[in-house]
matplotlib code that plots the C-alpha trace (Angstrom):
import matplotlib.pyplot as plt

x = [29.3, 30.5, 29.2, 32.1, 31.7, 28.5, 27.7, 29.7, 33.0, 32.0, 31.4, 33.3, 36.2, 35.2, 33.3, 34.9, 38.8, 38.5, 37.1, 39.9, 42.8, 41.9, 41.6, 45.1, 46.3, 44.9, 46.4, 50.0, 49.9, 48.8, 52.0, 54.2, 53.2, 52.8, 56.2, 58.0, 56.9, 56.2, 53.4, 51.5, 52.5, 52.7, 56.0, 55.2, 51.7, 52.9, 56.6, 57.2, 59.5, 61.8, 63.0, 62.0, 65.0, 65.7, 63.1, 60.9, 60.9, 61.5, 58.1, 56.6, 57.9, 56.4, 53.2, 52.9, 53.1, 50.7, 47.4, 44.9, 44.8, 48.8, 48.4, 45.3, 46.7, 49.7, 47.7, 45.8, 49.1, 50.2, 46.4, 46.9, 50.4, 51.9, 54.8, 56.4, 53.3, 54.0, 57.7, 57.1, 54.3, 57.2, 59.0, 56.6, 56.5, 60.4, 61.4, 59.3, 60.3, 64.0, 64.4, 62.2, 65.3, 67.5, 64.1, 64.6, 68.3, 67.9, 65.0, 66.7, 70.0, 68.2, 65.2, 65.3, 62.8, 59.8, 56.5, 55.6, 56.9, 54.6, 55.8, 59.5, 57.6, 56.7, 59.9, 61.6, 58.9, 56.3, 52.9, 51.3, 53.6, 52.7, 49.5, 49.4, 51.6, 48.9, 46.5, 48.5, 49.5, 45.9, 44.8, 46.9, 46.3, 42.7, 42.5, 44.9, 42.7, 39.8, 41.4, 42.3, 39.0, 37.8, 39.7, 39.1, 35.3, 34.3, 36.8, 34.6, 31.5, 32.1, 33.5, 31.6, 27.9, 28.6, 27.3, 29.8, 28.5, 28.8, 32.5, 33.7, 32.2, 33.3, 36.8, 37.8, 36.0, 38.0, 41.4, 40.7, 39.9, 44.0, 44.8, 43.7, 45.2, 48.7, 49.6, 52.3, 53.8, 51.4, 50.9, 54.5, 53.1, 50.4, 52.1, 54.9, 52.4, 50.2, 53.0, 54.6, 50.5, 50.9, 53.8, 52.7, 49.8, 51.8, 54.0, 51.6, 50.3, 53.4, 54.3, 50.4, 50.8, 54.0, 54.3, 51.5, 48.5, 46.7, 46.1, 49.3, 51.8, 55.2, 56.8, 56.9, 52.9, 52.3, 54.7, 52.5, 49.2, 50.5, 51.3, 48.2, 46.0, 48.0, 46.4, 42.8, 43.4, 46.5, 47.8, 49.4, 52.8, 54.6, 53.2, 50.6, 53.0, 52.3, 56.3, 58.1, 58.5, 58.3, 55.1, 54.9, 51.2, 52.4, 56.2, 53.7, 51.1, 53.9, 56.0, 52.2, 52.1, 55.7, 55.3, 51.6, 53.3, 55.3, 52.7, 51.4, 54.9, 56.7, 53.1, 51.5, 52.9, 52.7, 55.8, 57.6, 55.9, 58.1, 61.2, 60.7, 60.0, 63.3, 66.5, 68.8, 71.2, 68.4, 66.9, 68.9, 68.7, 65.3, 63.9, 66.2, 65.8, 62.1, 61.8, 63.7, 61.6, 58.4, 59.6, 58.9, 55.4, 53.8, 56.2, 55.6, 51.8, 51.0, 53.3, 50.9, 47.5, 46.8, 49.1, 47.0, 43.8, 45.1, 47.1, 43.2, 41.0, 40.3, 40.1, 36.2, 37.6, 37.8, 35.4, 34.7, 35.0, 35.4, 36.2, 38.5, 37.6, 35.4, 36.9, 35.2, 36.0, 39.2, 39.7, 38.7, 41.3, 39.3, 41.9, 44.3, 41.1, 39.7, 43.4, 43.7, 40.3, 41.0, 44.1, 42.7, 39.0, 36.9, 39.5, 41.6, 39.4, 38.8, 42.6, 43.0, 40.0, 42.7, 45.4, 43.2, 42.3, 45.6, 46.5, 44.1, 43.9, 47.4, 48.1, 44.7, 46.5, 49.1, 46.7, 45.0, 48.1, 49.8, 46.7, 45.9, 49.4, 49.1, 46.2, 47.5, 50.5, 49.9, 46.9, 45.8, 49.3, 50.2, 47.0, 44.4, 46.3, 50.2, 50.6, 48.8, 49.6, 51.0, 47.6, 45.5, 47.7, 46.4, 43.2, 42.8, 44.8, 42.3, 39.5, 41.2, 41.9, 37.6, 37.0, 39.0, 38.1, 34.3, 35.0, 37.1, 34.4, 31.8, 34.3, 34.4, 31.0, 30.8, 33.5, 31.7, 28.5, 29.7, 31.8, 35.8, 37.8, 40.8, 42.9, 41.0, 42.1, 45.3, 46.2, 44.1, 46.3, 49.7, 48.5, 46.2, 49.1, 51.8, 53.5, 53.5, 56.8, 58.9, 57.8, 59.2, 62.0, 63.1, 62.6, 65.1, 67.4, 67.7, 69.2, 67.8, 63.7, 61.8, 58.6, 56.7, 57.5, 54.7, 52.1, 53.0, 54.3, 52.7, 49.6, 50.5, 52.1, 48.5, 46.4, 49.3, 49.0, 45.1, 45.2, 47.5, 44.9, 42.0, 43.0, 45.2, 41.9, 40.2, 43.5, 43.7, 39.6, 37.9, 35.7, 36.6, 34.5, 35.3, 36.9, 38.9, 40.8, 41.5, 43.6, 47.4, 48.2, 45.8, 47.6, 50.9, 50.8, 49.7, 51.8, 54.9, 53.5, 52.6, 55.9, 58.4, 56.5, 56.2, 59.9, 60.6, 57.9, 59.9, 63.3, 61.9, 60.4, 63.1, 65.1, 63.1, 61.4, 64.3, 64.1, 66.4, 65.3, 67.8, 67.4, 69.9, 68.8, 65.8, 66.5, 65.8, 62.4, 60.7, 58.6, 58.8, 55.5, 55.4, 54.5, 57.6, 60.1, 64.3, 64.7, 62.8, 63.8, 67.4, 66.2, 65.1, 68.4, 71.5, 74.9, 77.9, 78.7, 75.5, 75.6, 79.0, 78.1, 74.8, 77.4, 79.4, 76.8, 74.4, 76.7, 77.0, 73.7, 72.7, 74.9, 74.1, 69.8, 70.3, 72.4, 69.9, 67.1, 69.1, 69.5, 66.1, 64.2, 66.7, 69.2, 67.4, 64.0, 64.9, 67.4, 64.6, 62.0, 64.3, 65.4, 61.5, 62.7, 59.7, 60.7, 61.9, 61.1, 64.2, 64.4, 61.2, 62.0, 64.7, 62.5, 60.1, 62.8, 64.8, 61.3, 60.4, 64.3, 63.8, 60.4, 61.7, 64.5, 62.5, 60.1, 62.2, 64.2, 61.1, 59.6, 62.8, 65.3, 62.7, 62.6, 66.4, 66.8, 64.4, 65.5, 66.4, 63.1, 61.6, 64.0, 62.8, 59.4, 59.5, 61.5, 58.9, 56.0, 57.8, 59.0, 62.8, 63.8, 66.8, 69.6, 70.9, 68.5, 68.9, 72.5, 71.9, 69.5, 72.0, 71.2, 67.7, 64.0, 64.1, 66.7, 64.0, 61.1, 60.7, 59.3, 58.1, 62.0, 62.6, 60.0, 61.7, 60.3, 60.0, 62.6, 61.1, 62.7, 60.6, 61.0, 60.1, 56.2, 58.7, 59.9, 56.6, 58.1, 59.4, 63.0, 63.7, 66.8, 68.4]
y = [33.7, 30.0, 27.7, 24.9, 22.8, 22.0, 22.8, 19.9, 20.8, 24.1, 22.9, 20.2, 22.5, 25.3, 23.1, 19.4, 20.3, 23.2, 21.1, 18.2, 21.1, 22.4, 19.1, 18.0, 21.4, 21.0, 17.0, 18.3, 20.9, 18.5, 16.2, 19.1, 19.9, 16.3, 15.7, 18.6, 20.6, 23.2, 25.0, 27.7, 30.1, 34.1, 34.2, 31.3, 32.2, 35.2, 34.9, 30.8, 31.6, 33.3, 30.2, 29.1, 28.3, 29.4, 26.0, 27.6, 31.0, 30.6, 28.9, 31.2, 34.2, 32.0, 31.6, 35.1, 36.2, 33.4, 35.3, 34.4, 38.1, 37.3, 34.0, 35.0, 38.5, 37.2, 35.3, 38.2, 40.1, 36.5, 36.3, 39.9, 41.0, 37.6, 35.5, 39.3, 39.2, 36.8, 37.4, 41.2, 40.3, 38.5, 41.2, 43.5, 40.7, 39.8, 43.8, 43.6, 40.3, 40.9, 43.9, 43.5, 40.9, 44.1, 45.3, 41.6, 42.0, 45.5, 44.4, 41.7, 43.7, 47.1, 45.6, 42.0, 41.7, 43.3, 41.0, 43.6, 45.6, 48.3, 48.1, 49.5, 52.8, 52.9, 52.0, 55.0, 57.3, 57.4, 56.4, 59.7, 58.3, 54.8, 55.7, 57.0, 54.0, 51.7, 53.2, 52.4, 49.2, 47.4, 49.2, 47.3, 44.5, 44.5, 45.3, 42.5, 39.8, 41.2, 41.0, 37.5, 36.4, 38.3, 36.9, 33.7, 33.7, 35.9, 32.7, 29.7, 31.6, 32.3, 28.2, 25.8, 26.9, 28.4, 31.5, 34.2, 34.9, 31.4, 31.5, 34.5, 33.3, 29.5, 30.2, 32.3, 29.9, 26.7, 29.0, 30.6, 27.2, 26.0, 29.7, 29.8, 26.9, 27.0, 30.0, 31.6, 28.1, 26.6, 29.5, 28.3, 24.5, 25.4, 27.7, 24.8, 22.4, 24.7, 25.8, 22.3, 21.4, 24.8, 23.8, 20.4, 22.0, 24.4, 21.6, 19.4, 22.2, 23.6, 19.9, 18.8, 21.8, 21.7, 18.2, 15.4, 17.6, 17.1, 20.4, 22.2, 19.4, 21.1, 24.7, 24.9, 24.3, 27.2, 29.6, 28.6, 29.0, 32.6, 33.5, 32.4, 34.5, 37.4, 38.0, 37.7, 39.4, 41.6, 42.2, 46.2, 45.1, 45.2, 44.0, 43.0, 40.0, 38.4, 37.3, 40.1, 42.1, 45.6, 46.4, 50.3, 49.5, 46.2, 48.0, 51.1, 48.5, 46.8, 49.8, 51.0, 47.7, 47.8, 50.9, 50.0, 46.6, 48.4, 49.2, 45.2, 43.9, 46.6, 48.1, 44.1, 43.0, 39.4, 40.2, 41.9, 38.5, 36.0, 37.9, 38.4, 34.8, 33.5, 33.2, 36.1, 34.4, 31.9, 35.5, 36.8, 33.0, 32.7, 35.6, 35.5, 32.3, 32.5, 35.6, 33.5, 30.6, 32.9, 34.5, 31.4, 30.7, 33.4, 33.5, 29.9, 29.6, 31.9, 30.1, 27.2, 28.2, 31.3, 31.6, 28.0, 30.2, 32.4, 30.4, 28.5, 31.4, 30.1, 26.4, 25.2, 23.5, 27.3, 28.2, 31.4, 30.8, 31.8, 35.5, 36.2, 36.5, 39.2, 42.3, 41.6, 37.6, 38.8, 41.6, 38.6, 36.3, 33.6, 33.2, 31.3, 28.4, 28.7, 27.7, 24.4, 23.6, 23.5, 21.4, 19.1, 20.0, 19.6, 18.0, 21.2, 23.9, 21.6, 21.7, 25.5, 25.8, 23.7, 26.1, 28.9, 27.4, 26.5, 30.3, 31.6, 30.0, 29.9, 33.4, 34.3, 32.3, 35.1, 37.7, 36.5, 36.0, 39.4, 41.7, 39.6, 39.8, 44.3, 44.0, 42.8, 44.0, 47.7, 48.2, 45.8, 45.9, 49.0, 51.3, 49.4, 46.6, 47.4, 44.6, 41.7, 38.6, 36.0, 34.1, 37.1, 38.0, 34.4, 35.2, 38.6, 36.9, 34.1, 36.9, 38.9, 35.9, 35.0, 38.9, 39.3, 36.5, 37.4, 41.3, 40.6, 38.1, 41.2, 43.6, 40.8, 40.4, 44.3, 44.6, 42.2, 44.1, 46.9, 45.9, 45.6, 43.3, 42.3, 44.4, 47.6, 47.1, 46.3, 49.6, 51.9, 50.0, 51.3, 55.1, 55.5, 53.3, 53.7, 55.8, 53.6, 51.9, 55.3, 55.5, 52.0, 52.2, 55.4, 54.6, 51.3, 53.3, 57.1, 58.0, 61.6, 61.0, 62.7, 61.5, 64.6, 63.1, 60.5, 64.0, 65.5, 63.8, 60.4, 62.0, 64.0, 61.9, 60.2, 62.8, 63.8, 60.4, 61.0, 64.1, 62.8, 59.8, 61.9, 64.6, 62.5, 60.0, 63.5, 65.0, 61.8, 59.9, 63.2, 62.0, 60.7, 57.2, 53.5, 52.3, 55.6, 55.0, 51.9, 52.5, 52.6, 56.7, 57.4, 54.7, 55.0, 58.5, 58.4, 55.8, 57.2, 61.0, 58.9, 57.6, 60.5, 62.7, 60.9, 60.5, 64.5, 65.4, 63.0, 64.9, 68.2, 67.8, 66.1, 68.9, 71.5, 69.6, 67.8, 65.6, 63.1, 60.2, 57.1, 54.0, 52.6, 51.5, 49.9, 46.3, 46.9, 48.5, 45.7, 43.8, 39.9, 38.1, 36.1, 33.1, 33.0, 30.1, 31.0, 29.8, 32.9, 35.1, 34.6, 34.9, 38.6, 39.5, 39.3, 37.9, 39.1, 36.8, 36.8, 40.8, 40.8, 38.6, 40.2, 43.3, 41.5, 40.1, 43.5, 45.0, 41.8, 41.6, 44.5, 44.4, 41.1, 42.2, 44.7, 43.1, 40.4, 43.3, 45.3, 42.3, 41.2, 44.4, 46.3, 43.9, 40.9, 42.5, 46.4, 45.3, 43.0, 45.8, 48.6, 46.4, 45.6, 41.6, 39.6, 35.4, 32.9, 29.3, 28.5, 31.3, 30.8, 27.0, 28.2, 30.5, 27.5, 25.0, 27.7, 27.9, 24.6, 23.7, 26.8, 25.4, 22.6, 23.3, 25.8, 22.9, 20.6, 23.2, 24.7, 20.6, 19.2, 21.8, 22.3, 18.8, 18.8, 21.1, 19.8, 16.5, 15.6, 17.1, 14.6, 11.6, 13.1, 12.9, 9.2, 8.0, 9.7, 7.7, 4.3, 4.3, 4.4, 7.8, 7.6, 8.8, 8.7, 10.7, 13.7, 13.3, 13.5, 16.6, 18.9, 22.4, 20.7, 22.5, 20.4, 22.9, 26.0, 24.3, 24.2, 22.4, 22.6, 23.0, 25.8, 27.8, 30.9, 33.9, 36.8, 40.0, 43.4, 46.4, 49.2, 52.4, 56.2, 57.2, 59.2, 56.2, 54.1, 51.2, 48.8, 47.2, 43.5, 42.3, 39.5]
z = [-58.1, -58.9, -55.9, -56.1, -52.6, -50.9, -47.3, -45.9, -47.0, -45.3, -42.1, -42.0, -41.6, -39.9, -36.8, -37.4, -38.2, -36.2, -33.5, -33.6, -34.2, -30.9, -29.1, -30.6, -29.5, -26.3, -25.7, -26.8, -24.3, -21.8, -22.8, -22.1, -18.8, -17.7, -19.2, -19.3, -16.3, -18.2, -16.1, -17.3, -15.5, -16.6, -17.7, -19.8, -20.9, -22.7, -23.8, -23.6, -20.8, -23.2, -24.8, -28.0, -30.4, -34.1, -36.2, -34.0, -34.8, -38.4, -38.8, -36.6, -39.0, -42.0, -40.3, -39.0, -42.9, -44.2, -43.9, -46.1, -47.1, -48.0, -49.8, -51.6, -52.7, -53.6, -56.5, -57.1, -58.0, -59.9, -61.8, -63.0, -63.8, -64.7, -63.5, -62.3, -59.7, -56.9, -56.6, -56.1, -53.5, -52.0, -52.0, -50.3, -47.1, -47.1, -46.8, -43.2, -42.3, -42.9, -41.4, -38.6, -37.8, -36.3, -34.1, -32.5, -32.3, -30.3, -28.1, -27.0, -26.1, -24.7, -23.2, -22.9, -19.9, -21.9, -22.3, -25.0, -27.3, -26.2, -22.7, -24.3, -25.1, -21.6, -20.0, -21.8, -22.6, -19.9, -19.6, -22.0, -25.0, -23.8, -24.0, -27.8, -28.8, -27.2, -29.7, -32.6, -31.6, -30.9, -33.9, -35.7, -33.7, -34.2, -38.2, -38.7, -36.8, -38.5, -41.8, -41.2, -40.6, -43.2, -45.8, -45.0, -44.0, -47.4, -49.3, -47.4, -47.9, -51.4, -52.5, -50.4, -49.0, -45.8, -44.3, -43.6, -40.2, -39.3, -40.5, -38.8, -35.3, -35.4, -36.3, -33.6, -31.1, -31.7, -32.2, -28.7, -26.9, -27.3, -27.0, -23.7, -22.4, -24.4, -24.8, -26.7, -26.7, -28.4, -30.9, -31.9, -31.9, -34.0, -36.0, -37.5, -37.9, -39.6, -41.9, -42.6, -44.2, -46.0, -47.8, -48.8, -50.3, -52.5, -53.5, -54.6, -56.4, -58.3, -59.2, -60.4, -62.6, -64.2, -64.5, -64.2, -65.2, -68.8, -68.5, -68.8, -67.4, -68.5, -68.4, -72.1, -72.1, -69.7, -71.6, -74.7, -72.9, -71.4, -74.5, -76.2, -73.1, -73.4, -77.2, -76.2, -72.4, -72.7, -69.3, -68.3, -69.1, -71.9, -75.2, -73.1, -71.9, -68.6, -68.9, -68.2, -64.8, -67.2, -66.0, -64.4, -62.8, -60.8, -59.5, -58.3, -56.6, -55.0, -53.4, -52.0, -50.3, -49.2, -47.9, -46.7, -45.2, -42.5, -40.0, -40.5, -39.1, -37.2, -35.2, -34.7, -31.4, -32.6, -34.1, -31.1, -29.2, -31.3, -30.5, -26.9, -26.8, -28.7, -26.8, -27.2, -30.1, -32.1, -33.0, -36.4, -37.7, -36.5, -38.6, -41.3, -42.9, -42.1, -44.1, -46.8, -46.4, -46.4, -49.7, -51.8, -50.5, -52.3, -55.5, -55.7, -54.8, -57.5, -60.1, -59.4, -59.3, -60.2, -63.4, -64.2, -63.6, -66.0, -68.6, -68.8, -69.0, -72.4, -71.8, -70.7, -67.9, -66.8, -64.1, -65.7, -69.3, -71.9, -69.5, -66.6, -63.6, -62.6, -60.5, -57.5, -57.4, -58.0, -55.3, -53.1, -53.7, -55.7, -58.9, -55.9, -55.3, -59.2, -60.1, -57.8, -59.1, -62.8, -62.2, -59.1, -59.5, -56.3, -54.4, -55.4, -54.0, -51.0, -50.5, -51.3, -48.4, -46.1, -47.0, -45.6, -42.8, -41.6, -42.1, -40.6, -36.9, -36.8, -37.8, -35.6, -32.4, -32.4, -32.4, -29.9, -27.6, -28.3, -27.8, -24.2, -23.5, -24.4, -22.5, -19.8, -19.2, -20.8, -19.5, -16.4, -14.3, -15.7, -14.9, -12.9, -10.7, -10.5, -8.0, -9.5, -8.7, -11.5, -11.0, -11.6, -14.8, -16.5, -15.8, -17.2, -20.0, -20.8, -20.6, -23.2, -25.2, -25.4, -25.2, -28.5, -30.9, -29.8, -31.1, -34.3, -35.2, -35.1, -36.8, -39.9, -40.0, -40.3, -42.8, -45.1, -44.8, -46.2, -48.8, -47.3, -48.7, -47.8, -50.6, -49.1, -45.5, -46.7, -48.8, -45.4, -42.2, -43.5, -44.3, -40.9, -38.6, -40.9, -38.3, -35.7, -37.1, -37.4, -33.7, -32.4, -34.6, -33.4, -29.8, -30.4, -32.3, -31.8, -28.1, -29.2, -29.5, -27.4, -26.1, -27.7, -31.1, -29.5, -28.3, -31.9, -34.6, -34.9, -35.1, -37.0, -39.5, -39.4, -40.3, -43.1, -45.1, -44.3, -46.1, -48.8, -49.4, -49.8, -51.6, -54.3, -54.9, -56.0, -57.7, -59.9, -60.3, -59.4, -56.7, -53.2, -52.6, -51.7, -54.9, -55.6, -52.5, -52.9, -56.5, -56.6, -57.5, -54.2, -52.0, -53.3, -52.2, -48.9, -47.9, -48.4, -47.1, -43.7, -43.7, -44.8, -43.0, -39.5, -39.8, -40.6, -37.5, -35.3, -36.0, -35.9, -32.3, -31.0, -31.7, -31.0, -27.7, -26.2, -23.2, -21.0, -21.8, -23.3, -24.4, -21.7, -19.1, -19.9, -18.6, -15.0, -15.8, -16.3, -13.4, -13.5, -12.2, -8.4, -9.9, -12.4, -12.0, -11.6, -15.1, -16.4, -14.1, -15.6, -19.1, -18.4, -17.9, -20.0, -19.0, -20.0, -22.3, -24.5, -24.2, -25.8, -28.7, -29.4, -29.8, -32.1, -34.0, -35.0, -37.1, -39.8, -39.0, -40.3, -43.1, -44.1, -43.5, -45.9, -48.5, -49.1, -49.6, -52.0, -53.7, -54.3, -54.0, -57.1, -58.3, -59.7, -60.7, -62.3, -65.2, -66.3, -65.9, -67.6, -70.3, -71.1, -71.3, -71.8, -71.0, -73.3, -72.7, -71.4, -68.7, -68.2, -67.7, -65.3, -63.3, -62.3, -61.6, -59.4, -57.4, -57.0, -55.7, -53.2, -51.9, -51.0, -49.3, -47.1, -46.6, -45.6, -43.3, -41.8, -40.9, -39.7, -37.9, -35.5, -34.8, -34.8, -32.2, -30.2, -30.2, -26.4, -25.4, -27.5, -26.3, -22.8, -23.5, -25.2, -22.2, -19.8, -21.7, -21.8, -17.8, -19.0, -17.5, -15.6, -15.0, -18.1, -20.0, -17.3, -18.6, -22.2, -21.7, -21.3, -22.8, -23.9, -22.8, -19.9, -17.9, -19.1, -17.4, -13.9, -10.8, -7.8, -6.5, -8.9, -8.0, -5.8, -4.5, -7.0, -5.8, -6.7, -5.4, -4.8, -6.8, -6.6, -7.4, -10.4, -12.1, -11.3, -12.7, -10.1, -11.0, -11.1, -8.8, -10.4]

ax = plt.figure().add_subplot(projection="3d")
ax.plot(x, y, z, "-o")
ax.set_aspect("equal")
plt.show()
C-alpha cells in the first residue's frame, strides 16, 4: 500500500469541498426559486416539471455513467490490456447508453405521465408484477449507490490518510443536504458542473502526457516505452503487445461486462428519471450525443494515465517499481491515480481524488432522487396513502432521500469489510438483476407480455444465470469461492444464461399464460399531485402534434441507435482483432490525436450547449438581479424556462377522476 497524500487532502475534500458543493448547490437553488418561480413542488421535486432540454440531458447521461467504479475500471482494462482497453470499456457503457435512447423515446410516447419507470409496470401490469419489478429495480438501485461509494471511499482511503468509514458516511451527508432541497433539478445542476470539472481533468491529463511531460511528452515516446514494457511484462495479447486490440481475454471481459452492464442502465431508475424529466423531443439528442460524449471519457482517461502507469512501470519515478502493480491495487482502480502521479506527482493524485469526487456525489445525487422518487410513488401513494397530498409526497421524499444515503453508507462500509470491490459487484449486478431489463423492455415493446412473465420468468431467469455462475466457476477453477466468481469464463457465462434465458421464459409464458393487457393506454393511468402547477399538468400529456413527430422520429431513431453500435461494437474493433495488427507509430499517432480532437469537442459541447439553450433564462435571471426586468424581457422569453415555472396565478386545482376499485389507478383529466 503506497500512502501518497496526507490526511488533509483527505478531509479537505470529503468535509471542506463537500461542504461548499452543497452550500453552492443549495444558493443556486435558492436563485431559481427567487428568480424563476420555480417552487418545489412534487411535480418538480421528482421529474423537474418534465422540462429539462437536450445540454441538459446529455451531461446528465455523461454523469450518470462517470462512476468512479466506471472511470477507475476503465483504466484497469487500459493498465492491463493496452491501448485496446479503454475503448472496449467504452464500448461496454455506449451499448446501454445508446440504446437506452429508444426506452426514453417509448416512455415518452406510451406513458408520458409516469414519475417512475416502475410505475409503467404497474400501470399495465398490476400491483403483483409491480411488486416483483419493485424488487429488481431498488436492488439495482441500492448496489449501484453502494458501489459508488465504495469505489470512491476504498480510492480516498487507499491515496490520502483517511478512514474508509469516515469516507462512506461524509459523502452521502453533504450530497443529501442539496438533494433535499433541489431535487431532480439540481441533480441535473450538479451533474453538468460536475462533468464540465471531469473533463478538464482528463484534458489536462491526456495533454501533460503526450506533450509537455519529461516523462513521455510525445506519442512516439509512449509507443517506445509500451513497447519496451511489453518485453519485461508481456500483456495477454498478441506477442504480448499492449498495441493491438487482438487480445481473446480483454474481447471475453468486455462482452461479460456488456452483457453484465444492462441491468446498471435499463433496471437503475435514475436512468428512466432523466427521460421522464426531458421534454418529449430533447430526448433522442439528449441521450445520443451524451452516450457519444461519454464514450471518450473512459477511452481517453485511460490513454492518459493509466497507459503512463504502464508505459513507466520500469522508470523509478514508478510508484511501484521496478513491478506492476499488484492485483489487488489493481482490482481497486489505483493504476488511474498512480498514472496522474507519475506525470503530475502529488498534485496529480490530488486531482485524480477530485475527479472521483466529482463522480461520485453527482452520480450519488441521482440515486438518491430516483429511489425517494420509487419510494414514493411505488410504494407510499401506491400502497399506504393513495390520496396524499403533494405536500406529504415532499416529505416522504426528503425522508427517503436522508434514509438512503444513511443505508448505502452502511452497505459500503460492509462491502469493504469483507473484501468487495468494485470489479466484483460489477460482474454479480448484471447475472442476479440482469433480468430486470428483458422485463422493462418487453413491457415498452411487446403488446403480447403477460404479467406472469413477471410471477415466472424473471425469477426464473435469476436463479438461471445463478446457477450458470456457480456451476461454470467449478466447471472451469474447480472450486466455487470469492475470486473464482469473479473471473471472466464464470461471469461471461452467467451473464448471457440470465439474459437469453429471461428472454426465452418471457416468450414461453406469454404464450402459454396470456392475458389482456396493452401497452396502450397507459397515459391516463397516471395520478398528478394537488400541489402541481398547469404547466406540468400539460407536460403529462401529449398533444397531437408532439405525438405525431415522436411517431416520425422512432423509426430513424432506431435505425440511426443501432447503426452507430454496429459500427463501433464490430466494425472498427474485429478487423483489427482478426487480422492480429499490433500499432505502428503512425497509427498509433493517429489513434491519440483522433481522441484528443473527440474530447474536446464533447467538452466544449457538453459546457456550452447547455448554456446555449438556456440562455433567456439566464438573461431573465441577470435582469431580475440588476432591477431591469420589464417588459421587454417577458418578450424575449418566449419558449424560455420561465413559461415552465409557475406562480401563484398558475397554480389550479388538480382534476382527478375517480376510477373502479378494478383499475385502482385514478386517471388524470386534462
Amino acid at each position: 500500500m503506497v500512502q501518497v497524500l496526507d490526511a488533509g487532502y483527505g478531509y479537505g475534500f470529503v468535509v471542506g469541498l463537500g461542504a461548499a458543493f452543497a452550500l453552492i448547490m443549495i444558493f443556486v437553488t435558492k436563485v431559481l426559486t427567487r428568480y424563476m418561480g420555480e417552487v418545489q413542488d412534487s411535480e418538480h421535486f421528482s421529474t423537474a416539471s418534465r422540462s429539462v432540454k437536450s445540454g441538459l440531458i446529455s451531461s446528465a447521461v455523461v454523469s450518470s455513467w462517470c462512476w468512479p467504479g466506471t472511470l477507475l475500471s476503465s483504466c484497469v482494462y487500459t493498465y492491463r490490456y493496452g491501448v485496446a482497453g479503454g475503448y472496449w470499456y467504452g464500448i461496454s457503457g455506449i451499448s446501454h447508453s445508446m440504446l437506452f435512447t429508444l426506452i426514453a423515446l417509448q416512455m415518452k410516447r406510451k406513458a408520458t405521465g409516469a414519475h417512475t419507470i416502475v410505475e409503467i409496470v404497474k400501470a399495465r401490469f398490476g400491483k403483483a408484477a409491480h411488486c416483483v419489478y419493485l424488487f429488481y429495480s431498488c436492488g439495482t438501485n441500492t448496489i449501484i449507490a453502494s458501489m459508488l461509494l465504495l469505489g470512491c471511499s476504498q480510492a480516498f482511503a487507499h491515496i490520502a490518510d483517511i478512514h474508509i468509514v469516515a469516507c462512506a458516511f461524509l459523502f452521502p451527508i453533504s450530497v443529501a443536504a442539496y438533494t433535499m432541497l433541489g431535487g431532480l433539478k439540481s441533480t441535473f445542476l450538479s451533474d453538468w458542473i460536475h462533468t464540465v470539472i471531469i473533463y478538464l481533468v482528463i484534458i489536462c491529463s491526456v495533454l501533460i502526457c503526450y506533450t509537455s511531460s519529461d516523462l513521455i511528452g510525445s506519442t512516439d515516446r509512449m509507443w517506445d516505452l509500451l513497447q519496451e514494457v511489453s518485453l519485461t511484462h508481456p500483456s495477454a495479447g498478441h506477442e504480448g503487445s499492449y498495441l493491438t486490440f487482438s487480445n481473446r481475454s480483454l474481447v471475453m471481459l468486455a462482452w461479460s461486462q456488456i452483457m453484465s452492464g444492462w441491468a446498471t442502465v435499463f433496471a437503475d431508475p435514475s436512468y428512466g428519471q432523466k427521460a421522464i424529466a426531458a421534454k418529449p423531443l430533447s430526448t433522442i439528442s439528449g441521450y445520443v450525443i451524451g452516450s457519444l460524449c461519454w464514450f471518450i471519457i473512459p477511452w481517453c482517461f485511460g490513454l492518459g494515465t493509466a497507459l503512463a502507469a504502464l508505459a513507466l512501470t520500469n522508470n523509478p519515478v514508478s510508484l511501484t517499481y521496478p513491478n506492476t502493480i499488484s492485483t489487488q491495487e489493481v482490482n481497486m482502480g489505483m493504476p488511474l491515480l498512480y498514472g496522474l502521479y507519475a506525470l503530475m506527482g502529488k498534485s496529480g493524485a490530488a486531482a485524480g481524488l477530485l475527479v472521483l469526487f466529482m463522480s461520485c456525489t453527482s452520480s450519488l445525487s441521482a440515486e438518491l432522487v430516483s429511489f425517494s422518487s420509487v419510494m414514493t410513488y411505488d410504494v407510499y401513494r401506491s400502497y399506504i396513502k393513495p390520496d396524499a397530498t403533494g405536500k406529504q409526497l415532499v416529505r416522504v421524499s426528503h425522508f427517503f432521500v436522508i434514509t438512503f444515503a444513511l443505508f448505502v453508507g452502511g452497505l459500503t462500509v460492509m462491502f469493504n469489510y469483507i473484501g468487495i470491490t468494485i470489479s466484483w459487484i460489477l460482474t454479480f449486478i448484471g447475472i442476479v438483476l440482469g433480468a430486470a431489463p428483458v422485463g422493462i423492455t418487453l413491457t415498452l415493446f411487446w403488446g403480447r407480455m403477460s404479467k406472469y412473465c413477471f410471477y415466472y420468468a424473471l425469477p426464473l431467469g435469476s436463479l438461471t444465470g445463478l446457477g450458470c455462475w456457480l456451476g461454470s466457476a467449478y466447471h472451469f477453477y474447480g472450486t466455487v469461492d470469492k475470486d473464482t466468481l469473479s473471473f471472466v469464463n464464470s461471469t461471461i457465462i452467467a451473464n448471457f444464461s440470465t439474459f437469453g434465458a429471461t428472454v426465452l421464459y418471457c416468450v414461453i409464458v406469454s404464450f402459454i399464460f396470456p392475458d389482456n393487457n396493452t401497452i396502450d393506454g397507459l397515459q391516463d393511468k397516471f395520478l398528478v399531485g394537488d400541489d402541481a402547477t398547469l404547466q406540468e399538468k400539460k407536460a403529462m400529456q401529449l398533444d397531437e402534434a408532439t405525438k405525431n413527430q415522436l411517431e416520425r422520429i422512432f423509426k430513424w431513431a432506431a435505425i440511426g441507435v443501432f447503426s452507430i453500435w454496429v459500427s463501433f461494437t464490430f466494425v472498427l474493433p474485429f478487423p483489427m482483432y482478426g487480422q492480429k495488427y499490433i500499432m505502428s507509430k503512425p497509427f498509433f499517432k493517429g489513434w491519440v490525436v483522433v481522441s484528443i480532437i473527440w474530447l474536446f469537442i464533447a467538452f466544449l459541447y457538453i459546457t456550452f450547449y447547455p448554456l446555449y439553450e438556456s440562455r433567456s433564462s439566464l438573461y431573465h435571471i441577470y435582469r431580475k438581479i440588476t432591477g431591469k426586468e420589464g417588459k421587454a424581457t417577458i418578450e424575449y422569453l418566449e419558449g424560455s424556462e420561465l413559461e415552465q415555472t409557475s406562480s401563484e396565478e398558475n397554480k389550479v386545482s388538480p382534476v382527478v377522476e375517480e376510477t373502479s376499485e378494478k383499475s385502482s389507478e385514478p386517471a388524470l383529466k386534462a
